[in-house]
C-alpha positions in Angstrom: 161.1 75.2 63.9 162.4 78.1 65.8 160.7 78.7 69.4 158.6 82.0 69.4 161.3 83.9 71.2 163.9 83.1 69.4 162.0 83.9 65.4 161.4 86.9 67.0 165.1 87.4 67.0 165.9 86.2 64.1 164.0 88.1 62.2 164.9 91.3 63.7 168.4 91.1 64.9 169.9 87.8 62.1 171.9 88.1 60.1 172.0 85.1 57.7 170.2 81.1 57.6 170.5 78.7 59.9 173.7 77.2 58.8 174.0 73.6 60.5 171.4 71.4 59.1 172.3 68.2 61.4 170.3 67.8 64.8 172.5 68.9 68.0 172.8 66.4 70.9 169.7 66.5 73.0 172.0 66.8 75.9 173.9 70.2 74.2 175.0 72.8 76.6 178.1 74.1 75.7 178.8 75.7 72.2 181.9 77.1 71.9 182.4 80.0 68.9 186.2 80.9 66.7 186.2 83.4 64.7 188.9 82.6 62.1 190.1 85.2 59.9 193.5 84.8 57.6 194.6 81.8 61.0 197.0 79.4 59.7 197.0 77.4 63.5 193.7 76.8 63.8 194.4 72.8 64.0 196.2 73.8 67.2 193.1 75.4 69.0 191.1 72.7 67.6 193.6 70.3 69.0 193.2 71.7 72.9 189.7 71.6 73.0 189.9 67.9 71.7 192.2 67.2 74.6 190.0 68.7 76.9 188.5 66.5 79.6 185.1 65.7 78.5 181.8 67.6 80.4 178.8 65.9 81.6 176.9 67.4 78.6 177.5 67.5 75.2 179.7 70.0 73.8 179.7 71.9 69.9 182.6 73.9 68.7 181.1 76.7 65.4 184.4 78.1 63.3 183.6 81.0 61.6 186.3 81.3 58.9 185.7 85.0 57.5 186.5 87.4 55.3 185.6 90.0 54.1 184.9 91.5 50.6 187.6 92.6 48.3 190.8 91.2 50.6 193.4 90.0 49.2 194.1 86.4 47.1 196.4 85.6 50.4 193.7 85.9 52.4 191.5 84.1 50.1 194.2 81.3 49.8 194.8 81.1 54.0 190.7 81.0 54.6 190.9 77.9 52.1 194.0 76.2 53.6 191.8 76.4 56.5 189.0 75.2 55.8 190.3 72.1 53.6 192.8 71.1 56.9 189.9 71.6 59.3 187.3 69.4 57.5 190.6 66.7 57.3 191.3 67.4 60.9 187.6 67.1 61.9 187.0 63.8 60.1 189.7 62.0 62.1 187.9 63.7 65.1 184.6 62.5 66.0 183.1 61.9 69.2 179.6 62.0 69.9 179.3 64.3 72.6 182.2 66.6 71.2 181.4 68.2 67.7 183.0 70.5 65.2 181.3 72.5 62.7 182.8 74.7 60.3 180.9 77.4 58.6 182.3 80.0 55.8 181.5 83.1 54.9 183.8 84.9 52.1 183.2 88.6 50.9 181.1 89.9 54.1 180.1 93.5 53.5 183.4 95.8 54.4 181.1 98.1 57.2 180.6 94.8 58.8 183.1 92.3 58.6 185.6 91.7 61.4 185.5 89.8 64.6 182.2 91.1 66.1 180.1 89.6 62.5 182.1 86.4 63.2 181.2 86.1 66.4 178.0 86.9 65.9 177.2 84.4 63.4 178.7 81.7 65.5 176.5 82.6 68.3 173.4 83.3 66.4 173.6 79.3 65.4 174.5 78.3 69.0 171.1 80.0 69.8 169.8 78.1 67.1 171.6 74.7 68.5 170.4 75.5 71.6 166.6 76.2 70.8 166.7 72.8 68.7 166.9 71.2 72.0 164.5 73.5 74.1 167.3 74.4 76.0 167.1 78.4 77.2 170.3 78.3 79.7 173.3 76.8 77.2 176.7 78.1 77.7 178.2 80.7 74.5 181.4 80.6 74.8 184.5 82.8 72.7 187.6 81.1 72.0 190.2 82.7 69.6 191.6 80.7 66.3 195.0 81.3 68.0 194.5 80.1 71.2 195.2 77.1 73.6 193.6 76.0 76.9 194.2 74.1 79.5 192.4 70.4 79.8 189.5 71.8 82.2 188.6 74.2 80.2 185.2 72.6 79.3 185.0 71.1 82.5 185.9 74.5 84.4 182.8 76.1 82.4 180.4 73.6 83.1 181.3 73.8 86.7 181.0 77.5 86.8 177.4 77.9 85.3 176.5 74.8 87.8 177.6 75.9 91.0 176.7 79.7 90.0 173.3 80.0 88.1 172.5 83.5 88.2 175.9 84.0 86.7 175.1 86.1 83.7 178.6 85.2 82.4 182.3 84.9 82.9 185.5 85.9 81.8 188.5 83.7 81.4 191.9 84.7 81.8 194.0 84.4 78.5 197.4 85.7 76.7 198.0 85.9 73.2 201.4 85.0 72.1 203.9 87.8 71.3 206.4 86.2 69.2 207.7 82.9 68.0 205.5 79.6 67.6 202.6 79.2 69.3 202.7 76.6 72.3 200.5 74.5 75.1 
C-alpha cells in the first residue's frame, strides 16, 4: 500500500501500474533507471554496474526497453533481442543487495514515447521501490543503455548524498561514444 503522498501522485501524475511485484530490500537506496530503446549493448552497461564496487545499501537497476507505436519490425526484433539476453544475463547475475529488473513497454502512444516516458516509468517505480520501504530520501539515478562507468560509480553516489544531504541532486560527467565499438 502506497503512502499518502505518494497515491497522491500516482493518481495525478502516473502513468501506468506498479510494475515490480517482488519486495525491494528493506535496506534500498539506490535505484538506478535505462531507458533502452532499439540498444543492442545493453549487456555491456549491465555489465559495469555489476562490476561496480558494492554500496553499503542495497542497490536496484529498472530497464525500460521502449518503443513506441507503429516502429518498425527492426525495432520490434532489437527490443526483443534485448529483452531475451537481459533476462539470460540477469539470471547468471544475482546478488542480494544488487538487483535487475526489466520492464517492457511496446507501442507507447507516438506524442509520448521517447526517452523522457522511459525515464519516467523507471523512476515512477523507484518511487514505488522506495515507498515499499518507507524510505523518502533514496537516490534516482539516470544511466544510458549505452553507457559504461567506472567501479565507484555506486559507491561515488552513495558517498555524495552522505556527505552532502541537502544536495537536491548531482550530475555526473559522461561521453557517449562517437564511432567504433563501445569500450570500458
Amino acid at each position: 500500500m502506497l503512502s499518502r503522498e505518494t497515491d497522491l501522485y500516482f493518481r495525478r501524475f502516473g502513468f501506468c501500474d506498479r510494475q515490480i511485484a517482488t519486495p525491494p530490500e528493506p535496506d534500498l537506496s539506490i535505484v538506478i533507471v535505462i531507458p533502452c530503446f532499439n540498444e543492442p549493448d545493453l549487456i555491456e552497461s549491465l555489465e559495469s554496474l555489476w562490476l561496480s564496487e558494492r554500496p553499503e545499501c542495497s542497490v536496484e537497476v529498472i530497464v525500460i526497453v521502449n518503443s513506441p507505436a507503429g516502429c518498425g519490425e527492426g525495432i520490434r526484433w532489437q527490443n526483443q533481442a534485448t529483452l531475451k539476453t537481459a533476462a539470460e544475463w540477469i539470471a547468471q547475475h544475482r546478488h542480494p543487495r544488487l538487483a535487475f529488473h526489466t520492464l517492457y513497454f511496446p507501442g507507447l502512444p507516438a506524442k509520448q514515447a521517447g526517452v523522457g516516458m522511459a525515464r519516467k516509468i523507471g523512476m515512477d517505480e523507484a518511487l514505488r521501490r522506495f515507498d515499499d520501504v518507507g524510505r523518502t530520501e533514496g537516490i534516482i539515478a539516470g544511466y544510458d543503455a549505452d553507457c559504461r562507468c567506472k567501479t565507484n560509480y555506486l559507491t561515488a553516489l552513495e558517498q555524495h548524498f552522505q556527505e552532502n544531504p541537502q544536495s537536491p541532486g548531482c550530475s555526473i560527467y559522461f561521453e557517449h561514444p562517437l564511432r567504433g565499438p563501445l569500450s570500458s
